[in-house]
C-alpha positions as CSV (number, residue, x, y, z in Angstrom):
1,X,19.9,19.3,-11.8
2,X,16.9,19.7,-8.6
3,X,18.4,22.6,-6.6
4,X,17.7,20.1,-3.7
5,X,19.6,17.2,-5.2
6,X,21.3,17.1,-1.8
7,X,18.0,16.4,-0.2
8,X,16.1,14.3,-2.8
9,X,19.1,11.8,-3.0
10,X,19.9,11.3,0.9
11,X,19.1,8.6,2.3
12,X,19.2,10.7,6.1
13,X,15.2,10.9,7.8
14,X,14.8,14.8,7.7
15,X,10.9,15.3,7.6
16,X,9.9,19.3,6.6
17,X,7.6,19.8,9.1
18,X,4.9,23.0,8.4
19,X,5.0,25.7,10.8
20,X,2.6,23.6,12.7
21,X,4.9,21.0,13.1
22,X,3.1,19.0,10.9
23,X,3.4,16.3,8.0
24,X,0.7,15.2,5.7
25,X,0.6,11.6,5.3
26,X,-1.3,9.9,2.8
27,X,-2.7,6.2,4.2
28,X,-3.5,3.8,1.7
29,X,-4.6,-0.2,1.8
30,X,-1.6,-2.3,0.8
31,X,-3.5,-5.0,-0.7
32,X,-5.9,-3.2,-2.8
33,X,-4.2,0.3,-3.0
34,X,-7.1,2.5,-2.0
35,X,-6.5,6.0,-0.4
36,X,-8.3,5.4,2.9
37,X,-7.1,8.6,4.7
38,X,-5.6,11.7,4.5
39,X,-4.4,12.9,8.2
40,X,-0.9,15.0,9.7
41,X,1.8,13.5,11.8
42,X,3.9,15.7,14.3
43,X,7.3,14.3,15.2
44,X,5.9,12.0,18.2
45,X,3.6,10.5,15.8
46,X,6.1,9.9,13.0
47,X,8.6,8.7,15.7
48,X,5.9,6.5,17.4
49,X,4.6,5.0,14.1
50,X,8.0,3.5,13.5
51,X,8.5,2.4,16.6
52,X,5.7,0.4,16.9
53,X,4.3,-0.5,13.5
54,X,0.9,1.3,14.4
55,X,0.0,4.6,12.8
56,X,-0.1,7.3,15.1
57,X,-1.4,11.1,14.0
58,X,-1.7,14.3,15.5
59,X,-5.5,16.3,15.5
60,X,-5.0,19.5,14.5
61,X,-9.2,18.8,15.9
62,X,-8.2,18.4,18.9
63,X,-4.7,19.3,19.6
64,X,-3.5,15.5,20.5
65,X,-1.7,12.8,19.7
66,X,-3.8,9.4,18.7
67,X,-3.4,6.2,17.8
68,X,-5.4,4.8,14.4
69,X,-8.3,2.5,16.4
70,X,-7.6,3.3,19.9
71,X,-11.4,4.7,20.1
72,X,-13.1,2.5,17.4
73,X,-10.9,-0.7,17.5
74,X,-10.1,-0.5,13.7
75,X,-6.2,-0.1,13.9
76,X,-3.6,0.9,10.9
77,X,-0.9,-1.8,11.0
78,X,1.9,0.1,8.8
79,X,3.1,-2.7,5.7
80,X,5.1,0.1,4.4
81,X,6.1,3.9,4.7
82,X,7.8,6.2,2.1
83,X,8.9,9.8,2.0
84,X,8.5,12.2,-0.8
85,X,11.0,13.7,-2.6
86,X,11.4,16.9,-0.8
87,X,10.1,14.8,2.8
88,X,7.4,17.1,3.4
89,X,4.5,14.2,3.0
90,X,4.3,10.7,4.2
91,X,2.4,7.9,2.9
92,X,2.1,4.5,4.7
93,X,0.8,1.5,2.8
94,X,-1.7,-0.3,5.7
95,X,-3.5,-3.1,6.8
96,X,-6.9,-1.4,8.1
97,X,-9.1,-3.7,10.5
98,X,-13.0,-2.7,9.7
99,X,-12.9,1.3,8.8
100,X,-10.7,4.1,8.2
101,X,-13.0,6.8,8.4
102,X,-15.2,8.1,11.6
103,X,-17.8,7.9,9.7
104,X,-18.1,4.7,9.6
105,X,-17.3,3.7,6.2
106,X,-13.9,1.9,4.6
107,X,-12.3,5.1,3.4
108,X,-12.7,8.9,4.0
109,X,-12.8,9.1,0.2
110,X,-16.6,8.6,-0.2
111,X,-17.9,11.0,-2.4
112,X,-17.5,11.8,-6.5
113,X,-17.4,15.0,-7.5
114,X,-18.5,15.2,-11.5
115,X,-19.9,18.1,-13.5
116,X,-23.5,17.8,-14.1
117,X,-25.3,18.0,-17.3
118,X,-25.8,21.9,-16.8
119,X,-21.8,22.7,-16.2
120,X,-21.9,22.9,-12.2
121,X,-20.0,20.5,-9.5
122,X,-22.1,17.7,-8.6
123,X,-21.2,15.3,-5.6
124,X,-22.4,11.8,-5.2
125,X,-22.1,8.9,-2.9
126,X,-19.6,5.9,-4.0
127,X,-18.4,3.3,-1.6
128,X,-20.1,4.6,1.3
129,X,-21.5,1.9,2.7
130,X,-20.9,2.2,6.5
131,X,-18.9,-0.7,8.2
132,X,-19.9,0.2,11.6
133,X,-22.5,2.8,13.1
134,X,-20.2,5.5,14.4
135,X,-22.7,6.9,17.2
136,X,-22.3,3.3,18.9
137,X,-18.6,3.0,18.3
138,X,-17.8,7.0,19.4
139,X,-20.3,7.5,22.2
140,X,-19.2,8.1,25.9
141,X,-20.2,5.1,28.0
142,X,-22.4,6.4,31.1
């Protein structure tokens, strides 16, 4: 038996934050199952996101709390959200409107990383097609 049977079989939210205060949380599309995202939640933002459906995250960046799409308008609506085992990562099944990445593209998961013919990593592009040009979506109005 897990020496944290206690934990792995409660049913109580009790979230192992990092000594940041932070979660990892996984986001993925609930139709299709692709990991879009990989981002941190502090309390607020795991509080917020079940209040209101939306996911919210923390920047470790920029040392703030943000809602998915408040910049770009391509919001996170949250289908579904588990807990690990040991409740030290998050994953949220979502419905993502245009992009999930700032770069532009669907999901922050855009490159392959292979071993090329003479032994040593090689990265390529896959799926990066850009959904919307980031430097017109990010930049500061004047």
């Amino acid at each position: 038996m897990s020496h944290n049977h206690t934990l792995e079989e409660s049913l109580a939210l009790t979230p192992k934050f990092d000594a940041a205060g932070l979660v990892t949380c996984v986001a993925t599309d609930a139709v299709t199952g692709d990991v879009l995202m990989v981002a941190h939640m502090n309390d607020e933002a795991l509080r917020k996101t079940i209040a209101t459906g939306d996911a919210w995250y923390y920047s470790r960046s920029r040392k703030a709390l943000w809602r998915k799409g408040e910049s770009s308008g391509h919001v996170q609506r949250v289908v579904e959200m588990r807990m690990d085992c040991d409740q030290d990562a998050i994953w949220i099944k979502v419905e993502q409107a245009g992009a999930a990445c700032h770069t532009g593209r669907r999901s922050c998961f855009y490159r392959a990383v292979t071993k090329g013919d003479d032994g040593a990593a090689k990265v390529s592009f896959v799926d990066a097609e850009q959904v919307f040009d980031p430097a017109k979506v990010y930049s500061d109005p004047k």
